[in-house]
C-alpha positions as CSV (number, residue, x, y, z in Angstrom):
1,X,9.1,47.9,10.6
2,X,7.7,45.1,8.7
3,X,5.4,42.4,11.1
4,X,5.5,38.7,11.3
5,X,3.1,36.6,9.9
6,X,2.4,33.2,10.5
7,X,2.2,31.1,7.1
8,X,1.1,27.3,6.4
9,X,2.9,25.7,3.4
10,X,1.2,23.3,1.5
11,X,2.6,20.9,-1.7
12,X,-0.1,19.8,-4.0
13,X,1.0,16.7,-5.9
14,X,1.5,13.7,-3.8
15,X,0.2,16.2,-0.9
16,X,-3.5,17.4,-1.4
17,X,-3.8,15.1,-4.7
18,X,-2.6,11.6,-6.2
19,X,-1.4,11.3,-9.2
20,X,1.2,14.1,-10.0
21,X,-0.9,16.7,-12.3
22,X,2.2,17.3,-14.4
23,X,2.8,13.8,-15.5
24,X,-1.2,12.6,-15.4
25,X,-1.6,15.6,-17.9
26,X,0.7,14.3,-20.1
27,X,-0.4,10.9,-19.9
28,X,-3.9,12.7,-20.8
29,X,-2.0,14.1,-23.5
30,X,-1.1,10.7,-25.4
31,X,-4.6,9.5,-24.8
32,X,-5.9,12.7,-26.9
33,X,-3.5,13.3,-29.9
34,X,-1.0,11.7,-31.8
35,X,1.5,14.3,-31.5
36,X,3.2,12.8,-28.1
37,X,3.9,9.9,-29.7
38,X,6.4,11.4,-32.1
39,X,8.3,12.5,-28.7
40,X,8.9,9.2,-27.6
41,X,12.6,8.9,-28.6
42,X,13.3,12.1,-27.0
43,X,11.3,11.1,-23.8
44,X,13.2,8.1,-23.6
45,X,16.7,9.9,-23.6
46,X,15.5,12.5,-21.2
47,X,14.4,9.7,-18.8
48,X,17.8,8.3,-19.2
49,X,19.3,11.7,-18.4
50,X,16.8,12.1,-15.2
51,X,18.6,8.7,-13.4
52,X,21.9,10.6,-13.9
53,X,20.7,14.2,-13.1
54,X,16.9,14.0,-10.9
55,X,17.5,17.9,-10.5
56,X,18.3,18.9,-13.8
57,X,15.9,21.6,-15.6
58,X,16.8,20.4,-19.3
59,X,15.2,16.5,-18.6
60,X,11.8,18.3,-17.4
61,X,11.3,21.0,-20.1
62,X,12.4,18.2,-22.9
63,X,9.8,15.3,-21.7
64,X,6.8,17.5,-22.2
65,X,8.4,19.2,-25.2
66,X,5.4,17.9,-27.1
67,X,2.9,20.4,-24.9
68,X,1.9,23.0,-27.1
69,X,-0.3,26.6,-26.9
70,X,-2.8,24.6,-28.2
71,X,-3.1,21.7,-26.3
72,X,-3.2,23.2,-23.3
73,X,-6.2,25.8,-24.2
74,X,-8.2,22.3,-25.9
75,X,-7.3,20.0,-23.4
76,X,-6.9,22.0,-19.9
77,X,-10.7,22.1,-19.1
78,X,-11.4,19.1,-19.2
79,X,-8.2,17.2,-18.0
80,X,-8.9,19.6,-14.4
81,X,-12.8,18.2,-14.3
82,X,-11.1,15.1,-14.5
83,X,-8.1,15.8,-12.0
84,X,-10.2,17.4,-9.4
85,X,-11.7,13.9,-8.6
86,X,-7.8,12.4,-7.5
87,X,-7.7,15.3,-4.6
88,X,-7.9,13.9,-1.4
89,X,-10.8,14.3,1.0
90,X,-9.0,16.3,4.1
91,X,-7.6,18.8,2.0
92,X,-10.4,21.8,1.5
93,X,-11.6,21.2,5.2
94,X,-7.9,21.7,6.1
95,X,-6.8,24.8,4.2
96,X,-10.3,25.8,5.8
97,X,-9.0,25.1,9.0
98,X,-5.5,26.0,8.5
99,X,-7.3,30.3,7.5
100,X,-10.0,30.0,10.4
101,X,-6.5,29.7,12.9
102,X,-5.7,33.2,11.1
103,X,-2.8,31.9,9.5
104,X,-2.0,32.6,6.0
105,X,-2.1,29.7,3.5
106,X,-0.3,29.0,0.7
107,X,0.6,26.6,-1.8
108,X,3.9,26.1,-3.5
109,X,4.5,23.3,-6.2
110,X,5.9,22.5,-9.0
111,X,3.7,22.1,-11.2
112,X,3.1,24.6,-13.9
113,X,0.7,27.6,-14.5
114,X,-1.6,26.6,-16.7
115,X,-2.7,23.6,-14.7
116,X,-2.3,24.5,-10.8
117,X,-4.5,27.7,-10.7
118,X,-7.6,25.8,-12.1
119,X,-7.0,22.6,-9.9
120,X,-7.5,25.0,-7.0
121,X,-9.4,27.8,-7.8
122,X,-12.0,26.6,-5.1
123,X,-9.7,25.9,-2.2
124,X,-9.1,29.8,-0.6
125,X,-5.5,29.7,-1.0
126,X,-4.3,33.2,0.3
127,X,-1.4,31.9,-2.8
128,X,-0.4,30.4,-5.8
129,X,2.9,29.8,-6.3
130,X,4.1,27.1,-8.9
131,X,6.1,27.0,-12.2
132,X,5.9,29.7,-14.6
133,X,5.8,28.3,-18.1
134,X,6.7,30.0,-21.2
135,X,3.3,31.5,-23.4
136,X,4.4,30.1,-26.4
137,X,6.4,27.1,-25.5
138,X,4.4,26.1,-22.8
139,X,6.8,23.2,-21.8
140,X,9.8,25.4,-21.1
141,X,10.3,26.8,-17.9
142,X,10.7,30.7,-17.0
143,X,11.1,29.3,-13.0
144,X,10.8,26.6,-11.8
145,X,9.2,26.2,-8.7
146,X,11.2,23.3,-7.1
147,X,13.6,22.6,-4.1
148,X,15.0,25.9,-2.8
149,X,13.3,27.8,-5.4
150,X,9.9,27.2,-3.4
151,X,11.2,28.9,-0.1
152,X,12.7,31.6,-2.6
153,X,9.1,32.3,-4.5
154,X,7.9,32.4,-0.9
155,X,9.6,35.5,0.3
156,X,9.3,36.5,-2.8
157,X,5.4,36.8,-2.2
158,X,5.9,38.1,1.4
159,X,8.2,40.7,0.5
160,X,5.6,42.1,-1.8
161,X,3.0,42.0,0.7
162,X,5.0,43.6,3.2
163,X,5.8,41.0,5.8
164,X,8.0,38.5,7.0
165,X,6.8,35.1,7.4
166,X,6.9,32.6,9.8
167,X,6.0,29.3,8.8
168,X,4.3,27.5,11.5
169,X,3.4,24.4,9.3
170,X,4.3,22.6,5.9
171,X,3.1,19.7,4.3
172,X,4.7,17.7,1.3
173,X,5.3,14.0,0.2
174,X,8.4,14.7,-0.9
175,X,12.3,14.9,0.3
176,X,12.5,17.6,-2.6
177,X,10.9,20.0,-0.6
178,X,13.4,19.5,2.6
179,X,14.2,23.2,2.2
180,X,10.8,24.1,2.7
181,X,10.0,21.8,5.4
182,X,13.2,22.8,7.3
183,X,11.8,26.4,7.6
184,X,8.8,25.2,9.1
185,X,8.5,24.7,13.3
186,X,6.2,21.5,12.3
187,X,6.6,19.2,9.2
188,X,3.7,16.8,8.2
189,X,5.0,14.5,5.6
190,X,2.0,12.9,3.6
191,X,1.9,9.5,1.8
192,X,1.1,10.4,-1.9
193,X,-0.5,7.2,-2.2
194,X,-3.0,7.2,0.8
195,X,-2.7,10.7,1.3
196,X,-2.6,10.0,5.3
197,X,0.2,11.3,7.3
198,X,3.2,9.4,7.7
């Protein structure tokens, strides 16, 4: 018979670090090549589509469809020096705290695999679970991590390590992750901009 464990859910973007990773990368993107630029038409449609569909999968893949293999092996390492700074003090003293109670810890975004890993390879996360991109498109999705796909991922990852998990606490910024705060027996909603508890 498989045993309960208690689990801590954590966002990243908005939660443990301000601004969103995804979007400040691409922004990092236009300030280091030309080739975003050239995108600009199709990131305006896809912004359009977002007001009429803020859950749709084409919108995302298509705004970042200037991301290539390339750019994210040149321009990666540096952008996460440079990202690391925006995290927000409390948050490696509270995963700390969160592992010393003997729970396991885990983050769940959506934000993609070639960024998250290296935000928070120094923060003892007993997981990582965020988008999986495509190798050699690296701005399509193969899942995205998002809504109820985050609780999904997360038993997922529990099923594989043999246990069923009870979440004791989540944090997030956002009303997209309802279906992981509703598992939870305490929700601590963060605001992204102070990155205090609201």
């Amino acid at each position: 018979m498989l045993k309960t464990v208690d689990v801590v859910l954590f966002d990243f973007d908005g939660t443990l670090s301000w601004p969103d990773s995804n979007m400040a990368f691409g922004r990092y993107c236009f300030r280091h090549s030309f080739r975003p630029w050239l995108f600009l038409p199709l990131i305006g449609l896809c912004s359009v589509v977002r007001m009429f569909n803020p859950r749709g999968v084409w919108w995302r893949q298509n705004i970042r469809r200037f991301i290539t293999t390339d750019m994210v092996r040149r321009f990666v390492p540096d952008f996460v020096r440079e990202h690391r700074r925006n995290r927000f003090g409390w948050a490696t003293e509270r995963i700390a705290a969160e592992r010393a109670a003997g729970n396991k810890v885990l983050l769940i975004t959506a934000s993609p695999d070639y960024l998250i890993p290296r935000l928070v390879c120094d923060m003892k996360f007993d997981a990582v679970i965020c988008s999986k991109m495509n190798k050699d498109k690296p701005w399509k999705y193969r899942f995205l991590c998002h809504g109820y796909n985050k609780v999904h991922a997360m038993d997922e990852w529990a099923c594989e390590n043999k246990f069923i998990p009870h979440v004791v606490r989540a944090y997030s910024d956002s009303k997209s992750d309802m279906p992981m705060m509703e598992i939870a027996d305490q929700q601590i909603w963060i605001n992204p901009k102070t990155g205090m508890p609201v």
